[in-house]
C-alpha positions as a LaTeX table, in Angstrom:
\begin{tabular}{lrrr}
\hline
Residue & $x$ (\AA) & $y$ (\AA) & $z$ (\AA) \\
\hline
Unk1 & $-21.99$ & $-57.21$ & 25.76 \\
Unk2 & $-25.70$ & $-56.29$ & 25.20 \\
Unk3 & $-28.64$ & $-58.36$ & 26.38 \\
Unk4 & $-32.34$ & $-57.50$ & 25.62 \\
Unk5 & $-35.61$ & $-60.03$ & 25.90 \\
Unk6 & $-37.86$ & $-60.56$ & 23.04 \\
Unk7 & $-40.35$ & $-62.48$ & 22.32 \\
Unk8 & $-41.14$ & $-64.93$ & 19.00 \\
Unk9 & $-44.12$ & $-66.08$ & 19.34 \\
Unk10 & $-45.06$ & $-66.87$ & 15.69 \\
Unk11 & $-43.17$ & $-68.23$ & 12.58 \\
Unk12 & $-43.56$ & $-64.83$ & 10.81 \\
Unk13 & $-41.85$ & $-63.20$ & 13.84 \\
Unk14 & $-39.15$ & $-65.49$ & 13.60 \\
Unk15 & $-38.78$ & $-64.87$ & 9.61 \\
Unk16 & $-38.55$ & $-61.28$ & 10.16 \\
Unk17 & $-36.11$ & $-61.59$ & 13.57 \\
Unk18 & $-33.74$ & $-63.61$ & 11.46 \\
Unk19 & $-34.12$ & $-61.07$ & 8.53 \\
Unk20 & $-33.18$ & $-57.98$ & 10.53 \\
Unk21 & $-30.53$ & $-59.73$ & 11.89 \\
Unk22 & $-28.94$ & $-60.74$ & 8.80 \\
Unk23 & $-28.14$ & $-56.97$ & 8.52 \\
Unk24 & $-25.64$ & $-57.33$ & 11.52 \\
Unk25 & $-22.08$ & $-58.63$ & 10.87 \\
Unk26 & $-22.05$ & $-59.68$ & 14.38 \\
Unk27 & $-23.24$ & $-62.86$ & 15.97 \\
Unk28 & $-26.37$ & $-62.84$ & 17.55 \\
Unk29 & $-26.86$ & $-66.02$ & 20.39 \\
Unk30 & $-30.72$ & $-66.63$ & 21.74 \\
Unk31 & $-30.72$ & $-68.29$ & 24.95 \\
Unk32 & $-34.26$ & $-70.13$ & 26.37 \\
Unk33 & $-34.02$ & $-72.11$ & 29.17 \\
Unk34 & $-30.45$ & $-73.62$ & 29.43 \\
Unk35 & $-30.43$ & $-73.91$ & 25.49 \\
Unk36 & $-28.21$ & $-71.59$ & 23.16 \\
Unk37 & $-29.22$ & $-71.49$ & 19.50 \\
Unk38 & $-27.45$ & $-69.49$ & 16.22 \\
Unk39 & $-29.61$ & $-65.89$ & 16.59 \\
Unk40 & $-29.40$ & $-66.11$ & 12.92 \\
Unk41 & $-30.44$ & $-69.71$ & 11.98 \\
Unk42 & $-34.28$ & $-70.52$ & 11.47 \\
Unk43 & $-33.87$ & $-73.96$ & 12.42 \\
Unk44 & $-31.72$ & $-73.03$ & 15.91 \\
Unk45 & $-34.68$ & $-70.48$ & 16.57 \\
Unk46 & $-37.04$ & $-73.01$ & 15.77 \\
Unk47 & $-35.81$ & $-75.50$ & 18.17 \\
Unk48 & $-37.01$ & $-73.31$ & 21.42 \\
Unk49 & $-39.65$ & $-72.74$ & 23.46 \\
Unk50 & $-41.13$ & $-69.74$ & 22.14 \\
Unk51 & $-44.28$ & $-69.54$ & 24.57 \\
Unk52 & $-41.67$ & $-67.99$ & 26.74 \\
Unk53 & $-39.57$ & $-64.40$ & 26.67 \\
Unk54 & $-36.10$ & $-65.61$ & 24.51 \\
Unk55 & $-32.62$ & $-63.71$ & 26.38 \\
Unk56 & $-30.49$ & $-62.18$ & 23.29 \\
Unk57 & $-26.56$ & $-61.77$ & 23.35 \\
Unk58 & $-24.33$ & $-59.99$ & 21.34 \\
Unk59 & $-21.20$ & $-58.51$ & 21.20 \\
Unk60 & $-22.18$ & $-55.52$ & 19.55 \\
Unk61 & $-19.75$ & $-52.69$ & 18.08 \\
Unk62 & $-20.38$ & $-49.26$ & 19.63 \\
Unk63 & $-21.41$ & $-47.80$ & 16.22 \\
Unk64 & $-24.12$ & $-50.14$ & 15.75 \\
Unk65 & $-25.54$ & $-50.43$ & 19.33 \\
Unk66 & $-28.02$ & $-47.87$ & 18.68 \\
Unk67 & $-29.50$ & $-49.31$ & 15.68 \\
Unk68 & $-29.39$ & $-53.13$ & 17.26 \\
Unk69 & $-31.55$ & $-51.78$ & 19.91 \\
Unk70 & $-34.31$ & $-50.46$ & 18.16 \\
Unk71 & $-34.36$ & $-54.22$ & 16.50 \\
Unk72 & $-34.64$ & $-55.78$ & 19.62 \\
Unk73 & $-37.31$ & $-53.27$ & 21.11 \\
Unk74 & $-39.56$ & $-54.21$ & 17.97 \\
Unk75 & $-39.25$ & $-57.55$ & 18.79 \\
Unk76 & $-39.94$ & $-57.06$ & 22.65 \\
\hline
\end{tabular}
């Protein structure tokens, strides 16, 4: 399991979080507060606090970990 913070803190952030992980055929879960949303879904993303750092999950193949990471560190 892999777990990074990031943080969304405008709609165009969100757009391009939701783009890059699109590219993944893993899913993605974004947890803020004790609410889980879709890492994927606009709406789900929408739906929490994003004045605050967001926890992401994933179960993410060994082949792909690398490239996940850099995603997550532009997001941080």
């Amino acid at each position: 399991m892999t777990q990074g913070s990031i943080r969304l803190s405008t709609i165009e952030r969100v757009q391009a979080f939701t783009a890059a992980m699109g590219e993944f055929g893993f899913e993605v879960d974004l947890a803020s507060g004790r609410y889980i949303v879709n890492g994927k879904s606009i709406m789900g993303i929408l739906s929490l606090d994003l004045g605050h750092p967001i926890t992401v999950t994933a179960e993410v193949p060994e082949e792909q970990r690398e490239r996940f990471l850099q995603v997550l560190q532009s997001f941080a």
